[in-house]
CHARMM internal coordinates of N, CA and C (Angstrom, degrees):
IC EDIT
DIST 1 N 1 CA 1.4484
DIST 1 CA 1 C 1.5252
ANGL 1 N 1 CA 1 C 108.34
DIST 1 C 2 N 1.0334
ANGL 1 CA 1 C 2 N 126.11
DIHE 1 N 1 CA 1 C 2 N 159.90
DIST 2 N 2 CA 1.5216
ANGL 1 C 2 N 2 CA 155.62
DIHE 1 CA 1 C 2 N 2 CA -160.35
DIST 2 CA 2 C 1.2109
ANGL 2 N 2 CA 2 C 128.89
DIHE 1 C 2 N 2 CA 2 C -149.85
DIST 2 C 3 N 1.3267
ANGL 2 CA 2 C 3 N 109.39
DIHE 2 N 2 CA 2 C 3 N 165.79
DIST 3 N 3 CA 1.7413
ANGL 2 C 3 N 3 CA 127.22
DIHE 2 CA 2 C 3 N 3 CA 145.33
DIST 3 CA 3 C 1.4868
ANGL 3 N 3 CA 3 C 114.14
DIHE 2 C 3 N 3 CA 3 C -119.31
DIST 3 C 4 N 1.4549
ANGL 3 CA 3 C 4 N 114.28
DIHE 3 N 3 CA 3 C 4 N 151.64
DIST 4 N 4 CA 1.4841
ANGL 3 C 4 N 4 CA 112.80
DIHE 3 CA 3 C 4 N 4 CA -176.79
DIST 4 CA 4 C 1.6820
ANGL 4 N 4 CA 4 C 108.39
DIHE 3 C 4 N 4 CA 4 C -112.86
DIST 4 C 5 N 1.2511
ANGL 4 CA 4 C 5 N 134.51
DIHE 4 N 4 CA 4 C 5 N 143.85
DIST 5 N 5 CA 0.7136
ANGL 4 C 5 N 5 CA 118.40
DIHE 4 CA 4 C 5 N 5 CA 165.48
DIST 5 CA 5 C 1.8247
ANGL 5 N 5 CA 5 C 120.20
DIHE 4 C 5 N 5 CA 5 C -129.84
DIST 5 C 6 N 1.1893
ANGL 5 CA 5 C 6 N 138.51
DIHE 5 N 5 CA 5 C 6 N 131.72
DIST 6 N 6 CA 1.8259
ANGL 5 C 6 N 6 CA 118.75
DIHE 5 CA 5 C 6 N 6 CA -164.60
DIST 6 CA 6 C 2.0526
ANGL 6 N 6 CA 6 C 81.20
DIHE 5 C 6 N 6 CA 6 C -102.32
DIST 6 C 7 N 1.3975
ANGL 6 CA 6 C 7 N 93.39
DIHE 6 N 6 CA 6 C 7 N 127.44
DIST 7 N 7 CA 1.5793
ANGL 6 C 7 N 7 CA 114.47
DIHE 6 CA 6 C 7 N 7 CA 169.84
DIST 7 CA 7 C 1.8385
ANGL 7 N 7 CA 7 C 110.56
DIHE 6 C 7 N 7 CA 7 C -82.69
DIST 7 C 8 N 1.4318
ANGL 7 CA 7 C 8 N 90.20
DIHE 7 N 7 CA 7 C 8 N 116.97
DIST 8 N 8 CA 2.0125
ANGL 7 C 8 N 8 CA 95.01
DIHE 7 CA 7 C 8 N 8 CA 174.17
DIST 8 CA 8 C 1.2616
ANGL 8 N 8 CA 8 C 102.22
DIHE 7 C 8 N 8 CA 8 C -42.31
DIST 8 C 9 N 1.8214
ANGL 8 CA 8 C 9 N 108.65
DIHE 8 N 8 CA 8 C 9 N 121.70
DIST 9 N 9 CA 1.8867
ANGL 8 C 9 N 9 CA 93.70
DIHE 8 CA 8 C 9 N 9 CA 151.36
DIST 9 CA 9 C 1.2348
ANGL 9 N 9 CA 9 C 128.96
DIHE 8 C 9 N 9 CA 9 C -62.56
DIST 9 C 10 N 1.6663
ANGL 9 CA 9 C 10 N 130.04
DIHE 9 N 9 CA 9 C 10 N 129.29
DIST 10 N 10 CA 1.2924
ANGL 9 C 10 N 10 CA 151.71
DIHE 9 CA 9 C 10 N 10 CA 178.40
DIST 10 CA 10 C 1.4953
ANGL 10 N 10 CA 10 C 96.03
DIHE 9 C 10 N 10 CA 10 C 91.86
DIST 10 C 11 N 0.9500
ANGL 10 CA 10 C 11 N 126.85
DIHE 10 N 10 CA 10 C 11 N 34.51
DIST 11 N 11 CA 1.4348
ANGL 10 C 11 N 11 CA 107.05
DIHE 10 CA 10 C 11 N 11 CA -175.10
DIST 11 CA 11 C 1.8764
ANGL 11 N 11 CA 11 C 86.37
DIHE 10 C 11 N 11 CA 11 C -97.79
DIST 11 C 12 N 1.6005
ANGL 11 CA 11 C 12 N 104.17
DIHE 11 N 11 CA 11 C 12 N 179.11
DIST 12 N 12 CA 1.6011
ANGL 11 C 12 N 12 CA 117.00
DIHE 11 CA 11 C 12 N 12 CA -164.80
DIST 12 CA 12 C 1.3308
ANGL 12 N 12 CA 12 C 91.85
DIHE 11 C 12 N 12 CA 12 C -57.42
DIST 12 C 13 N 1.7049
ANGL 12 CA 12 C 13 N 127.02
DIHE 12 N 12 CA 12 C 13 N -51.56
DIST 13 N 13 CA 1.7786
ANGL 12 C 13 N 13 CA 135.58
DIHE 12 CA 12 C 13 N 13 CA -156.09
DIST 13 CA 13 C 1.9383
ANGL 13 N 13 CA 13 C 87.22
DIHE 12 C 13 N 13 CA 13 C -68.38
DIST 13 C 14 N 1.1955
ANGL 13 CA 13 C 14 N 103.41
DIHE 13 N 13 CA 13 C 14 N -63.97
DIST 14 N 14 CA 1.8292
ANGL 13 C 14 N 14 CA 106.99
DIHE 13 CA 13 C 14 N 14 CA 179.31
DIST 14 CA 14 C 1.6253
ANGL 14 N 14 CA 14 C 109.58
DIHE 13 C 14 N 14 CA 14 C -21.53
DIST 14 C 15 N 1.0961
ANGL 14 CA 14 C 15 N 93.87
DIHE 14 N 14 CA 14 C 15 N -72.96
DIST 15 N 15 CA 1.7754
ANGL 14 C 15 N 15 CA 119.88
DIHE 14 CA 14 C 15 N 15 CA -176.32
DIST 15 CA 15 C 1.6755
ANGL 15 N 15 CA 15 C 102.07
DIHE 14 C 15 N 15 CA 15 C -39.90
DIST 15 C 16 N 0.9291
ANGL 15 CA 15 C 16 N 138.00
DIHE 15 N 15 CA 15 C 16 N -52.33
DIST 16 N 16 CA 1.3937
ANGL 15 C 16 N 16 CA 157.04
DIHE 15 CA 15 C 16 N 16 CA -138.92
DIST 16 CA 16 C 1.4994
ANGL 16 N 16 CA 16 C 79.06
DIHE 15 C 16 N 16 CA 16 C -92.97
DIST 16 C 17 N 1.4010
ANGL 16 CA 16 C 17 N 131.52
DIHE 16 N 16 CA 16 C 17 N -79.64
DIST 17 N 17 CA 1.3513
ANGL 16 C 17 N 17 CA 127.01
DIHE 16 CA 16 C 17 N 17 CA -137.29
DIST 17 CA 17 C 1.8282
ANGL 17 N 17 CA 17 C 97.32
DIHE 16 C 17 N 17 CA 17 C -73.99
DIST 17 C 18 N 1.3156
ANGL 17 CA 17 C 18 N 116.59
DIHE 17 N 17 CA 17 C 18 N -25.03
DIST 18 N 18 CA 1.1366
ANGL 17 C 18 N 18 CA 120.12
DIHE 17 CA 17 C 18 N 18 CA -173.42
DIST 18 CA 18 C 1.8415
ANGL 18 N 18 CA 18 C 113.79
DIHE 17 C 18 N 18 CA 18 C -72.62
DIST 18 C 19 N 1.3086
ANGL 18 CA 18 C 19 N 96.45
DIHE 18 N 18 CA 18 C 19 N -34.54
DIST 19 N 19 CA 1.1442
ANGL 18 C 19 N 19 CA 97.26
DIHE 18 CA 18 C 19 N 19 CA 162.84
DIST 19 CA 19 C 1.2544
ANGL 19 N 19 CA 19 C 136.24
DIHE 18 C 19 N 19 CA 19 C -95.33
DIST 19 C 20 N 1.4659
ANGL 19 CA 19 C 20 N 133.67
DIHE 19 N 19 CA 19 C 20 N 6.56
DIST 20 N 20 CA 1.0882
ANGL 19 C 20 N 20 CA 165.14
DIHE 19 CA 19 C 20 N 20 CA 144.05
DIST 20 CA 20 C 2.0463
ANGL 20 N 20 CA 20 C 104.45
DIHE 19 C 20 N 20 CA 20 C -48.67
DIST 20 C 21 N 1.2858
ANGL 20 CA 20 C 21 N 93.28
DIHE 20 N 20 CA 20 C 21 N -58.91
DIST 21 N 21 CA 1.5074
ANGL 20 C 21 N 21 CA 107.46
DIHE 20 CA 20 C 21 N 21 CA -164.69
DIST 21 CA 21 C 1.3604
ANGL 21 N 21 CA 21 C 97.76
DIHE 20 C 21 N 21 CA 21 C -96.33
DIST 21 C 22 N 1.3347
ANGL 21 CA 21 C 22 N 132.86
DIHE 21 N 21 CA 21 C 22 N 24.61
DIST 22 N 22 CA 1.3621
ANGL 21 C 22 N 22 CA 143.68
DIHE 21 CA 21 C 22 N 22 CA 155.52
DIST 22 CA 22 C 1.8399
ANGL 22 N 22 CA 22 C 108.28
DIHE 21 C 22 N 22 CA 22 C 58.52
DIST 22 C 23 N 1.1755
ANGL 22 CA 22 C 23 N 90.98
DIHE 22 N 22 CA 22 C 23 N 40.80
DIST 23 N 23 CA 1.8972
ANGL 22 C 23 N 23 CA 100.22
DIHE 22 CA 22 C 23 N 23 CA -165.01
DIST 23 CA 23 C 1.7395
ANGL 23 N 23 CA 23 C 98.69
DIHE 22 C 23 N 23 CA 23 C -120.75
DIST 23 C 24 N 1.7360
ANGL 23 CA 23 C 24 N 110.47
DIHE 23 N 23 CA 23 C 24 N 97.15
DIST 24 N 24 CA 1.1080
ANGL 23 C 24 N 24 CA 124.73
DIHE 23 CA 23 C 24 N 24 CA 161.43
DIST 24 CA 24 C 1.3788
ANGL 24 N 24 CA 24 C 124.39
DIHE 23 C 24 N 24 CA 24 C -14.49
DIST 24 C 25 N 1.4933
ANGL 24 CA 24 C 25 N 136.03
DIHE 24 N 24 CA 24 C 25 N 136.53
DIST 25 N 25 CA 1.4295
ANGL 24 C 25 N 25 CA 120.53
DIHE 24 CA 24 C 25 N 25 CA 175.97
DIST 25 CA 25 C 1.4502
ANGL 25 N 25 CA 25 C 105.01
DIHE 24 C 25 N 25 CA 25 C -79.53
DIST 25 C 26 N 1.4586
ANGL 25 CA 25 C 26 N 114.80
DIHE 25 N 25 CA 25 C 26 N -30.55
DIST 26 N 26 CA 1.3330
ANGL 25 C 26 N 26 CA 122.93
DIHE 25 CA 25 C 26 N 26 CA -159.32
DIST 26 CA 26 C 1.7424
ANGL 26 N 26 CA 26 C 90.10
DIHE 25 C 26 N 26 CA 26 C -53.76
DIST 26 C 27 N 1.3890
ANGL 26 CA 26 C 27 N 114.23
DIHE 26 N 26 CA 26 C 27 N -62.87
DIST 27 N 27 CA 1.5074
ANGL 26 C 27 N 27 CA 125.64
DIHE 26 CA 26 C 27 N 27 CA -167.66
DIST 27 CA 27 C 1.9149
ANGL 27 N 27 CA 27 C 118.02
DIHE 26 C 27 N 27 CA 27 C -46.56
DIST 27 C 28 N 1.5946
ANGL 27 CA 27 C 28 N 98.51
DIHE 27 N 27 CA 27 C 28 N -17.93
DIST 28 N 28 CA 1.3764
ANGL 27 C 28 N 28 CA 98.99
DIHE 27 CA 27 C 28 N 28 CA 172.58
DIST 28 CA 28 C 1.3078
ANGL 28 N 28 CA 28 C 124.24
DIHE 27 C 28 N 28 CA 28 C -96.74
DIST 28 C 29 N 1.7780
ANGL 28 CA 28 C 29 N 90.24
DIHE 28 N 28 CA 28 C 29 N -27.27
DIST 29 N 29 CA 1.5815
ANGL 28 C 29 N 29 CA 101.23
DIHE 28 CA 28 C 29 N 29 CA 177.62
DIST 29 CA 29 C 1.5489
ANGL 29 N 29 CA 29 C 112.87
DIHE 28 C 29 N 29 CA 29 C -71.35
DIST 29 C 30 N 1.5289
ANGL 29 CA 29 C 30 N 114.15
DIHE 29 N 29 CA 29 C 30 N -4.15
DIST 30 N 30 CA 1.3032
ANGL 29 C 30 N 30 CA 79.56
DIHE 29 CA 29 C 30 N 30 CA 179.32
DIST 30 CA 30 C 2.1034
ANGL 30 N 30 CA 30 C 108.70
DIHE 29 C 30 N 30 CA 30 C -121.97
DIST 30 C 31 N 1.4433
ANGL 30 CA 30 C 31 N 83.47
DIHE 30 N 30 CA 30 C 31 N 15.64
DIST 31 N 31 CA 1.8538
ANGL 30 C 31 N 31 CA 81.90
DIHE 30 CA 30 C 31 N 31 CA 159.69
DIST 31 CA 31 C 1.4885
ANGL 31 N 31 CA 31 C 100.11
DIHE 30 C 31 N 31 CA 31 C -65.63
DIST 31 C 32 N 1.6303
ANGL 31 CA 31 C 32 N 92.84
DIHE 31 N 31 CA 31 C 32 N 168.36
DIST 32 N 32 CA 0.8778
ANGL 31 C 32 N 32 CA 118.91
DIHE 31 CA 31 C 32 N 32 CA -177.73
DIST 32 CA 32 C 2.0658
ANGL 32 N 32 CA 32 C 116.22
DIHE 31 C 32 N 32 CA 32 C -77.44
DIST 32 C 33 N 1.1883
ANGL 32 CA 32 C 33 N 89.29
DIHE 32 N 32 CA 32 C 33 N -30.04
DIST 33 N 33 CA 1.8594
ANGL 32 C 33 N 33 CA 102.84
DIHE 32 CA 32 C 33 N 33 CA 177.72
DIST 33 CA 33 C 1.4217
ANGL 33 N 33 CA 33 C 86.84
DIHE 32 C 33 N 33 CA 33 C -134.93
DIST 33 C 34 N 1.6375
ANGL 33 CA 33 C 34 N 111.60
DIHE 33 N 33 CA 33 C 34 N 129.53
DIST 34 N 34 CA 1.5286
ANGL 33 C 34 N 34 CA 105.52
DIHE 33 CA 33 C 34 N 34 CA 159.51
DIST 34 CA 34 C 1.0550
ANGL 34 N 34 CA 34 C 136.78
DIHE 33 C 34 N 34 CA 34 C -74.24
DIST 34 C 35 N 1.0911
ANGL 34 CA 34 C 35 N 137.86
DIHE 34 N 34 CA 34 C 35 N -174.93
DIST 35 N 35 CA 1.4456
ANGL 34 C 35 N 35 CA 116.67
DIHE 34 CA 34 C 35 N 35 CA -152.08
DIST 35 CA 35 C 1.6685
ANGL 35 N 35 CA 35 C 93.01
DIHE 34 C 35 N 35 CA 35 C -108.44
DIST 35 C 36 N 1.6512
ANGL 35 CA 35 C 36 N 118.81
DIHE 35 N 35 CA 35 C 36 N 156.17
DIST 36 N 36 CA 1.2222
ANGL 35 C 36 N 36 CA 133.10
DIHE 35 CA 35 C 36 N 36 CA -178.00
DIST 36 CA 36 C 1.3655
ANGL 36 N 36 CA 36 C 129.24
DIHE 35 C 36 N 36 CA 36 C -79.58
DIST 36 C 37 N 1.4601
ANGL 36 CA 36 C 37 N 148.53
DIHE 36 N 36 CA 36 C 37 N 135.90
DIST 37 N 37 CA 1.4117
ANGL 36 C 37 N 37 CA 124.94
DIHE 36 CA 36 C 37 N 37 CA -127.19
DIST 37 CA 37 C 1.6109
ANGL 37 N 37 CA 37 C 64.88
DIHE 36 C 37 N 37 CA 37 C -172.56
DIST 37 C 38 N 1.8235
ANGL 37 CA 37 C 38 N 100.56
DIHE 37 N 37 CA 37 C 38 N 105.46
DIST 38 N 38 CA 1.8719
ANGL 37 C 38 N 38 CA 103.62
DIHE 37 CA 37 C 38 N 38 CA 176.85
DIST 38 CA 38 C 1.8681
ANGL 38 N 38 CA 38 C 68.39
DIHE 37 C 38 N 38 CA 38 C -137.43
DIST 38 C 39 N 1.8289
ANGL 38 CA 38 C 39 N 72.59
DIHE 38 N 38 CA 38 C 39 N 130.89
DIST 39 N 39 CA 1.4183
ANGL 38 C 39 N 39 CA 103.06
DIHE 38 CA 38 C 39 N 39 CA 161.03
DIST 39 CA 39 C 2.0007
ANGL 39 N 39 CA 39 C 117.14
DIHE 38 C 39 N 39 CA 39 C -132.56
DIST 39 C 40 N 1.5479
ANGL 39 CA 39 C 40 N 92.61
DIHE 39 N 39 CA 39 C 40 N 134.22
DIST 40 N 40 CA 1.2650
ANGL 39 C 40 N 40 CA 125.65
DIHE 39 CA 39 C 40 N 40 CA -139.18
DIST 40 CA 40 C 1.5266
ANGL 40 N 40 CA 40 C 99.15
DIHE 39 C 40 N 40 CA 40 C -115.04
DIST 40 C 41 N 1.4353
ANGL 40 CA 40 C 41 N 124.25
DIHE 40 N 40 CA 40 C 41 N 92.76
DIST 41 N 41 CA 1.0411
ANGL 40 C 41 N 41 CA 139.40
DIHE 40 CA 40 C 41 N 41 CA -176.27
DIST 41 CA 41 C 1.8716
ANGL 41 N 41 CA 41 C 122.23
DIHE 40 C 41 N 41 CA 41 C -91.66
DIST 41 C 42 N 1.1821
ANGL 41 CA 41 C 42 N 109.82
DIHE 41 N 41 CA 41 C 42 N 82.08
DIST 42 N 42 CA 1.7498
ANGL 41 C 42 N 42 CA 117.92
DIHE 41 CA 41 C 42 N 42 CA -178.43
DIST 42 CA 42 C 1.2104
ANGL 42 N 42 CA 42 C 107.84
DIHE 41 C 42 N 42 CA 42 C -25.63
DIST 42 C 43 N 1.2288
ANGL 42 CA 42 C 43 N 137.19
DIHE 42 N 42 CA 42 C 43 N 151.19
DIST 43 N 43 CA 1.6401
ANGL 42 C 43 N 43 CA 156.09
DIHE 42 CA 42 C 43 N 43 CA 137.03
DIST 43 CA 43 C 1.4937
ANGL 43 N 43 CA 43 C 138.35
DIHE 42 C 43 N 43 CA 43 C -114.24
DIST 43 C 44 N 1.6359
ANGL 43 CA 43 C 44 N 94.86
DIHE 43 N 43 CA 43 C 44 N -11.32
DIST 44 N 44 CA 1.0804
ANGL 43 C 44 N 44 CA 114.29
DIHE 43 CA 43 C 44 N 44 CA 166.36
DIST 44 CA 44 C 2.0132
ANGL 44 N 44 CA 44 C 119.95
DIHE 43 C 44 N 44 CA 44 C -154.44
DIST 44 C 45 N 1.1966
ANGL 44 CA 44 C 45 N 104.83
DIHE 44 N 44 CA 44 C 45 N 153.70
DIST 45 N 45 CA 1.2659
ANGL 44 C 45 N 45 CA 95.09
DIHE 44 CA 44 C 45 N 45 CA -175.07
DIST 45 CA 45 C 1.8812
ANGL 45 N 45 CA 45 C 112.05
DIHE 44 C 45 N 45 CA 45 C -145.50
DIST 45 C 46 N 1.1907
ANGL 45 CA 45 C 46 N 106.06
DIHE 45 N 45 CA 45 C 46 N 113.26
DIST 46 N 46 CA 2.0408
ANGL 45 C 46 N 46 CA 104.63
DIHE 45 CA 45 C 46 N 46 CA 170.34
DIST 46 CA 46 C 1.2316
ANGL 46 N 46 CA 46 C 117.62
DIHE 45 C 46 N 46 CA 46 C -87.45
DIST 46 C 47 N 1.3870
ANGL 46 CA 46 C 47 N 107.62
DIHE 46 N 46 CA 46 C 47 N 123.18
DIST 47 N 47 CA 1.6274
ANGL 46 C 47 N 47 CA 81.27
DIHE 46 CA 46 C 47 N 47 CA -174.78
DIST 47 CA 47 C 2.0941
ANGL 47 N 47 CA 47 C 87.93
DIHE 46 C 47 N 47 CA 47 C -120.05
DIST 47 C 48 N 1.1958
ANGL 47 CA 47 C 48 N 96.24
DIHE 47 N 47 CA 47 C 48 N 141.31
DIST 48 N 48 CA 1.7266
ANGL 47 C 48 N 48 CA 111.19
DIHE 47 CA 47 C 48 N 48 CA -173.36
DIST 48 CA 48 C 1.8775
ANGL 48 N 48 CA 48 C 108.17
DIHE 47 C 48 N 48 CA 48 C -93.39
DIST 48 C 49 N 0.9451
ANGL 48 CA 48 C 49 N 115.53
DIHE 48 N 48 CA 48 C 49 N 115.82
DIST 49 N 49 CA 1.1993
ANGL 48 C 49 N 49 CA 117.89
DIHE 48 CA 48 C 49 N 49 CA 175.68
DIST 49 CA 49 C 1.7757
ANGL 49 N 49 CA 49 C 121.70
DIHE 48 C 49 N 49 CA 49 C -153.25
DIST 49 C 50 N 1.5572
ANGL 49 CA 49 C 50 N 111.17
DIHE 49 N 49 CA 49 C 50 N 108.53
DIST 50 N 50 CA 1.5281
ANGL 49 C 50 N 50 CA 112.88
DIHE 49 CA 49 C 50 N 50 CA -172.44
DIST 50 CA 50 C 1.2926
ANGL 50 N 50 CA 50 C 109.24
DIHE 49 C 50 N 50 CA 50 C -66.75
DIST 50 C 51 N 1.0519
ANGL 50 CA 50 C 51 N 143.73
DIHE 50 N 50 CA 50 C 51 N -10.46
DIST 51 N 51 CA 1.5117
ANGL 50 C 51 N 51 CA 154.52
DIHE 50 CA 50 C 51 N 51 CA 172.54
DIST 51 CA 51 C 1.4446
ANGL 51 N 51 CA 51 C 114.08
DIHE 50 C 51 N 51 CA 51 C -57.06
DIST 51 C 52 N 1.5718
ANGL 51 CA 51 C 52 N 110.42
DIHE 51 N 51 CA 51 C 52 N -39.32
DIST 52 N 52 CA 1.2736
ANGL 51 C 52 N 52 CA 117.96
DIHE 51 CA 51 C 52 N 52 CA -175.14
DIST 52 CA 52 C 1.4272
ANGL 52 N 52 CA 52 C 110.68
DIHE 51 C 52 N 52 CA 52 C -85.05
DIST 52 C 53 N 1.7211
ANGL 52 CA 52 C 53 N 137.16
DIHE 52 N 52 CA 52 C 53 N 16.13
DIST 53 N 53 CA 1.2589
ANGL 52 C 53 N 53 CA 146.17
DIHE 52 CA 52 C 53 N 53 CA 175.89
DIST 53 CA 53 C 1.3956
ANGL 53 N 53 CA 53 C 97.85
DIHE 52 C 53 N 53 CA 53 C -86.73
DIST 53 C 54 N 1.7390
ANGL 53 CA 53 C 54 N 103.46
DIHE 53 N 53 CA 53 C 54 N -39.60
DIST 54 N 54 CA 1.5910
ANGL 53 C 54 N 54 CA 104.32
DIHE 53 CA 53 C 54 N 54 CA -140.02
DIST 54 CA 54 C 1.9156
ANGL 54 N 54 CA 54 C 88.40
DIHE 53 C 54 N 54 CA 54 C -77.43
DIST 54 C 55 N 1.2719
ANGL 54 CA 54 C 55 N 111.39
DIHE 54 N 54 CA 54 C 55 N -21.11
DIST 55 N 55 CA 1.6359
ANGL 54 C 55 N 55 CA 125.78
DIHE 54 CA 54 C 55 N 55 CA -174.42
DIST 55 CA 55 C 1.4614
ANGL 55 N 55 CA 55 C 119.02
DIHE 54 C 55 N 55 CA 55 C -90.43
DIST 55 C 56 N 1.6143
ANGL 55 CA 55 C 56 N 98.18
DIHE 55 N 55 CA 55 C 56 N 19.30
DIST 56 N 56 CA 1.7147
ANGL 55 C 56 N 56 CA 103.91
DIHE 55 CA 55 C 56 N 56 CA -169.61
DIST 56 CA 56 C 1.1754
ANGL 56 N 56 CA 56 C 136.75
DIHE 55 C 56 N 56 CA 56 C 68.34
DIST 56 C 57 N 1.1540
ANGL 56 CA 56 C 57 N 118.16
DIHE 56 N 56 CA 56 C 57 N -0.26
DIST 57 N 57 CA 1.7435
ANGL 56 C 57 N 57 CA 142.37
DIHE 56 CA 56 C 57 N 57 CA 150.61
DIST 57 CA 57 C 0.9627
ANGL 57 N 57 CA 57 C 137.30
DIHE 56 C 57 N 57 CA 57 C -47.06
DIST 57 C 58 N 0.9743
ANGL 57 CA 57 C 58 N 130.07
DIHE 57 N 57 CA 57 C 58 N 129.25
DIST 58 N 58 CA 1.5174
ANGL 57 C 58 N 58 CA 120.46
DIHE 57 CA 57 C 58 N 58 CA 148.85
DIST 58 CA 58 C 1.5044
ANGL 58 N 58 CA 58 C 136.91
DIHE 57 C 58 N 58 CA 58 C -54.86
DIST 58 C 59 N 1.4332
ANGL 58 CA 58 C 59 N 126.22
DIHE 58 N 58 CA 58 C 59 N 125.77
DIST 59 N 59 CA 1.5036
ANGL 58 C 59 N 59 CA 112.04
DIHE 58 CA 58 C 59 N 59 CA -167.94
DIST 59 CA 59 C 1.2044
ANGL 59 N 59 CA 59 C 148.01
DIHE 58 C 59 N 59 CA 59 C -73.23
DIST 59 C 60 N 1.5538
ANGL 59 CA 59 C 60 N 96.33
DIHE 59 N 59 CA 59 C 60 N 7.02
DIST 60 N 60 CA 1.1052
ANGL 59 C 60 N 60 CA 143.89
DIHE 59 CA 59 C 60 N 60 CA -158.58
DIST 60 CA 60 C 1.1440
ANGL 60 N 60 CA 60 C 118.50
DIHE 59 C 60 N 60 CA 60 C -117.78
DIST 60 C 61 N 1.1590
ANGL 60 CA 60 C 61 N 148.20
DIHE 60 N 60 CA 60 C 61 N 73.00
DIST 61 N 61 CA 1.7674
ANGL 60 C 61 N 61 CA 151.86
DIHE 60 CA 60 C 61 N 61 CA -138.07
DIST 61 CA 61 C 1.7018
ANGL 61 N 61 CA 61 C 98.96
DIHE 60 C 61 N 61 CA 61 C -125.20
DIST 61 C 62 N 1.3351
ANGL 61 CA 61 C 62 N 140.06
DIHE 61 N 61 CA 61 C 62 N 83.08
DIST 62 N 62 CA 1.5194
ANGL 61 C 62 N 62 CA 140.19
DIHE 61 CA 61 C 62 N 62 CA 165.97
DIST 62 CA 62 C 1.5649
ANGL 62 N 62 CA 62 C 106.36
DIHE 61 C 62 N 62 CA 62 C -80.53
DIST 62 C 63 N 1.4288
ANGL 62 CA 62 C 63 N 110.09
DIHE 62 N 62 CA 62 C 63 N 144.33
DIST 63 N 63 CA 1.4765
ANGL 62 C 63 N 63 CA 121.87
DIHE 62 CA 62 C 63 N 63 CA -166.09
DIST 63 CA 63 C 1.5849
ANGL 63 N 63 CA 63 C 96.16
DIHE 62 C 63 N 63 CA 63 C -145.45
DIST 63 C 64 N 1.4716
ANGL 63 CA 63 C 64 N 120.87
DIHE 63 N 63 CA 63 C 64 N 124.98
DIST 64 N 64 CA 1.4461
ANGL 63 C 64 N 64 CA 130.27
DIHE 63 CA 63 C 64 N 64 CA -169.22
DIST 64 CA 64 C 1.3269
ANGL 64 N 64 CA 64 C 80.88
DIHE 63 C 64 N 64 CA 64 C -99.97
DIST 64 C 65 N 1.5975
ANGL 64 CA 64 C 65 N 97.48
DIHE 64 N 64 CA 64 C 65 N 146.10
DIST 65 N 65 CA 1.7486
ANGL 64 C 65 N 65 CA 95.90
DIHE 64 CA 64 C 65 N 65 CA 168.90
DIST 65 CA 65 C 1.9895
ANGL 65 N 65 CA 65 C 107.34
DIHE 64 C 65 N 65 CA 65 C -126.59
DIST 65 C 66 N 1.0933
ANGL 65 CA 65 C 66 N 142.10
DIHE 65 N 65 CA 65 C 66 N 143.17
DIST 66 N 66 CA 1.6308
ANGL 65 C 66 N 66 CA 116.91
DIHE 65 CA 65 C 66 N 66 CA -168.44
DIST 66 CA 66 C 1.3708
ANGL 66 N 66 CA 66 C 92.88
DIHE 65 C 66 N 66 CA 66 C -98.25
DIST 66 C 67 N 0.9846
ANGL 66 CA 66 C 67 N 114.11
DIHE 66 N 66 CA 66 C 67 N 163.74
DIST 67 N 67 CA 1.3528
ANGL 66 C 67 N 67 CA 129.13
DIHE 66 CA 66 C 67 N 67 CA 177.71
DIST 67 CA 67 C 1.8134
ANGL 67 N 67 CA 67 C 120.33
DIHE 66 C 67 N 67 CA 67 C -79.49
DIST 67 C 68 N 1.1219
ANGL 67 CA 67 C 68 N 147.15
DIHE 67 N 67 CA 67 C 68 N 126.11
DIST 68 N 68 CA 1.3646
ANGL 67 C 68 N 68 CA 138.20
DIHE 67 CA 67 C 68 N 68 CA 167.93
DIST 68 CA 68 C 1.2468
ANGL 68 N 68 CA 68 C 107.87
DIHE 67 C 68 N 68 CA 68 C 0.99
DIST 68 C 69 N 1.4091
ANGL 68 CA 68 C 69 N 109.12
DIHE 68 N 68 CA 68 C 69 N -79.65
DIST 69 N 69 CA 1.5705
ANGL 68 C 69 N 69 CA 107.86
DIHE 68 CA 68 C 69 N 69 CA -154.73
DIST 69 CA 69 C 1.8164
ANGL 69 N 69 CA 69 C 112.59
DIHE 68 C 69 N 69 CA 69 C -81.79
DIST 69 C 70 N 1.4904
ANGL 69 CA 69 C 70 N 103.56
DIHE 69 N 69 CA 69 C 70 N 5.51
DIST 70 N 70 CA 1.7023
ANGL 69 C 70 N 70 CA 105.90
DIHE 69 CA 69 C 70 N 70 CA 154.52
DIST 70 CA 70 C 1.5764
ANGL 70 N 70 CA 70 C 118.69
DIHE 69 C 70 N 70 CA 70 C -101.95
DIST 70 C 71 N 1.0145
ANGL 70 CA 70 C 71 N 123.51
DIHE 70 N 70 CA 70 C 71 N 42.34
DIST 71 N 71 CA 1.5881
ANGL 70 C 71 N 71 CA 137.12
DIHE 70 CA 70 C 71 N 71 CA 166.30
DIST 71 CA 71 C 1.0007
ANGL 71 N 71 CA 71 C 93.99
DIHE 70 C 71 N 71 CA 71 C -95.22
END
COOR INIT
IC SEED 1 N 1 CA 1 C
IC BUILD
């Protein structure tokens, strides 16, 4: 589970990932639609692992995470 969020093109967060991901602005600016930039914020997470039987575990380990604005 999640939150979704769609990032403004050119906005400061936009800018960042583009240059992060080594992807020219010029090259977006000149599509025709810029390109879509969804950022995907976890709230929850399973993580599966048979290893954790052999350690008396369960294999099955879920971790709630709160979101920013529930602190």
């Amino acid at each position: 589970m999640g939150k979704t969020q769609i990032i403004e093109p050119f906005s400061e967060e936009y800018n960042k990932v583009l240059e992060y991901k080594k992807i020219p602005r010029t090259a977006i600016e000149k599509m025709p639609h810029p390109m879509n930039l969804i950022k995907v914020i976890p709230t929850e997470i399973d993580f599966l692992n048979s290893k954790f039987k052999e350690e008396g575990c369960d294999s099955r380990q879920h971790l709630n995470l709160p979101l920013e604005d529930e602190k």
